[in-house]
N, C-alpha and C positions, 0 to 999 in steps of 0.2 A: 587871655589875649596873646601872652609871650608863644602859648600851645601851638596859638593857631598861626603866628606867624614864621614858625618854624615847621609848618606842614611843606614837604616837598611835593605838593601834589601839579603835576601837568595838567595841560590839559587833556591828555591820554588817558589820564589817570581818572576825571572828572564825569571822562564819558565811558569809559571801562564801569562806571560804580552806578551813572543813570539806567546804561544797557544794563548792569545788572535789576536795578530795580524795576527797570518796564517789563524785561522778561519773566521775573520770578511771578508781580501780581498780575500782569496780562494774562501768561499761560494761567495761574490758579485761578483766573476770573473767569478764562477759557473751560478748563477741564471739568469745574464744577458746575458749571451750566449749560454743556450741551448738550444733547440727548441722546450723540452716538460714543458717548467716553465710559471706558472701563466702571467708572464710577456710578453712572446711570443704568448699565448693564448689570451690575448686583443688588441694585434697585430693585428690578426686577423680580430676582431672584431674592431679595429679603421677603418680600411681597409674599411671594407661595412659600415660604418657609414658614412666615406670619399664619398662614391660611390653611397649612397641612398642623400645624402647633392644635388645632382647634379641634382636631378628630380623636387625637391623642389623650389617653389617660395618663398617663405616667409621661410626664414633661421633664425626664431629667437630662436625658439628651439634648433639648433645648437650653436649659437652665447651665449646662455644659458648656455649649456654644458658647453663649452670653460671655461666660467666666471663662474661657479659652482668648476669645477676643478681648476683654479685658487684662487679660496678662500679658499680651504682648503690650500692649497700647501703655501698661505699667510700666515695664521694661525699659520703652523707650522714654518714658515721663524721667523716671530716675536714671537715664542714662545722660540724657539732657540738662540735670545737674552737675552729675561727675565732671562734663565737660565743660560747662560754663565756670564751675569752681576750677578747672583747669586753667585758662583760658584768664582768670583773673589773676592766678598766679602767675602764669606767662608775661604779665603787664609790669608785675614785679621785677622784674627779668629783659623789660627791655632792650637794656643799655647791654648785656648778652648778645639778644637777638641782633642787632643792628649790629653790631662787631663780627658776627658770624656768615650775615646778609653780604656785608661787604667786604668778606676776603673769600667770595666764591665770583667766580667770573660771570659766570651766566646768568645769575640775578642783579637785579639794579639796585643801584646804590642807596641808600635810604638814612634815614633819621629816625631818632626815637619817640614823635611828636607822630608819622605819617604810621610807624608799627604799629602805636598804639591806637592809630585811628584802625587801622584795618585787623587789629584784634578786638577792637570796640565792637566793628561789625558783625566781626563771628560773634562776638557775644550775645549782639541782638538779634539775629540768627538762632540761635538758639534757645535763647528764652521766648523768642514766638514760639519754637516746637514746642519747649516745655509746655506753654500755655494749654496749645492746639491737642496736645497729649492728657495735658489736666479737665477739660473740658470736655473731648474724646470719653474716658474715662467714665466721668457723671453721665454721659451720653445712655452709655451699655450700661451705666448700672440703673439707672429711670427705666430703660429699656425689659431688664428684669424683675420690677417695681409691676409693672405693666404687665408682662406673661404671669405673674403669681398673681394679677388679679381677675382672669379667664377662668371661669367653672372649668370642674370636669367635664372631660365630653362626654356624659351623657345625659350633661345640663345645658349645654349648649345648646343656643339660639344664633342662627347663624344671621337673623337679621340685626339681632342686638349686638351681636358678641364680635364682627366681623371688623365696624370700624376700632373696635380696643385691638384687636391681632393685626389691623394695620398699621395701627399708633407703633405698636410695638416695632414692626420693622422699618419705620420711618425712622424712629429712635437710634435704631441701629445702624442705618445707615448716614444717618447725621451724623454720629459715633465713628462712623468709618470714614468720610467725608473728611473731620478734621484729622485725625489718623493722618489721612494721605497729606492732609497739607505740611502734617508738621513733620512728617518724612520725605516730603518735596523738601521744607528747610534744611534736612542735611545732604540731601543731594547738589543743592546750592551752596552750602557752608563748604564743603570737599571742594567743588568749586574755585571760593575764592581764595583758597590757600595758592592758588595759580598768580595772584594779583602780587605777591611776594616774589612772583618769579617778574612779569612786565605786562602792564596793563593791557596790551595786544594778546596776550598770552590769555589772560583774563575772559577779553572779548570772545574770544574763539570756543573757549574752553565753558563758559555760557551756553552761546547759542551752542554748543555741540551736547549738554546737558539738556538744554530745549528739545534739541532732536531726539533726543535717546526717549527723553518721559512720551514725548507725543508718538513716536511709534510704538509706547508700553500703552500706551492712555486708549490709542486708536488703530492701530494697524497690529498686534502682536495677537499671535497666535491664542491665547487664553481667550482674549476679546473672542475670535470668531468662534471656538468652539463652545462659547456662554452661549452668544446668538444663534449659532446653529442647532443646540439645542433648547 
């Protein structure tokens, strides 16, 4: 209770942290369910992947892929620890930060009680990616589960075998779905290191994050060259 009453939060401060949270799960409710988003366009494209895998006898170039996109998605699993066990140590260190906050001009004055709420957040922040990456992860390896269990092709049944080659690239793109979200979480974690500077700063520095994903998500050049091919 003492925590909470020594939080220096405004009201600036209150709606800086709501707009942050309408926009991160609006836009991810957004992106992953349209049907014109970058995301839904390699849908597409996991589909005839799934469905050229079937002709093939020697699938190791598939099984490649699989384990290519699992390494990244690793990468970022285990880097989302490093920084959370950062980020707990930072909390340690408070009474540092807040003495540092406030002998620079341009950021606003603060307390050790509001730091450690808005390193709290990065924290949870990040342990969503970790999740989203851990989950990601079992995603593409079920998804490899799946390709090793398609005959050769020259046992292939394309009316039997067709919906298993689509499981497969469903799998993947699930896999790749959470991927995006929980690398959407560090593009909003970078973000709120802005809210240290002044909750308006914060606001801005959001929606201008918003802007940036949805002209990736929907307007950027890869987008149209998937669809025009």
């Amino acid at each position: 209770m003492q925590a909470i009453n020594e939080l220096a939060l405004s009201k600036l401060d209150i709606i800086a942290m709501l707009w942050f949270l309408l926009c991160w799960f609006s836009y991810t409710r957004y992106v992953n369910t349209s049907p014109k988003s970058l995301v839904q366009s390699m849908y597409v494209w996991r589909k005839r992947w799934a469905m050229a895998m079937l002709a093939r006898d020697n699938r190791i170039m598939d099984a490649q892929v699989i384990t290519g996109l699992n390494n990244v998605v690793t990468f970022f699993c285990s880097t989302s620890i490093f920084i959370t066990a950062g980020l707990f140590a930072s909390i340690g260190s408070s009474e540092q930060i807040v003495k540092l906050i406030n002998q620079l001009s341009f950021l606003k004055t603060t307390n050790i009680a509001t730091v450690e709420l808005k390193l709290g957040l990065l924290i949870v922040i990040f342990i969503y990616s970790f999740f989203k990456f851990g989950w990601a992860i079992k995603q593409h390896s079920y998804s490899a589960v799946v390709l090793a269990s398609v005959p050769a092709a020259h046992e292939v049944n394309l009316e039997r075998d067709s919906p298993t080659a689509n499981l497969m690239g469903k799998l993947s793109s699930l896999g790749s779905q959470h991927f995006n979200d929980g690398v959407r979480g560090y593009y909003f974690a970078l973000a709120t290191l802005s809210w240290f500077v002044h909750p308006i700063v914060y606001i801005v520095i959001i929606s201008w994050v918003v802007i940036v994903l949805h002209r990736r998500d929907f307007r950027s050049k890869l987008l149209q060259h998937l669809s025009e091919a």
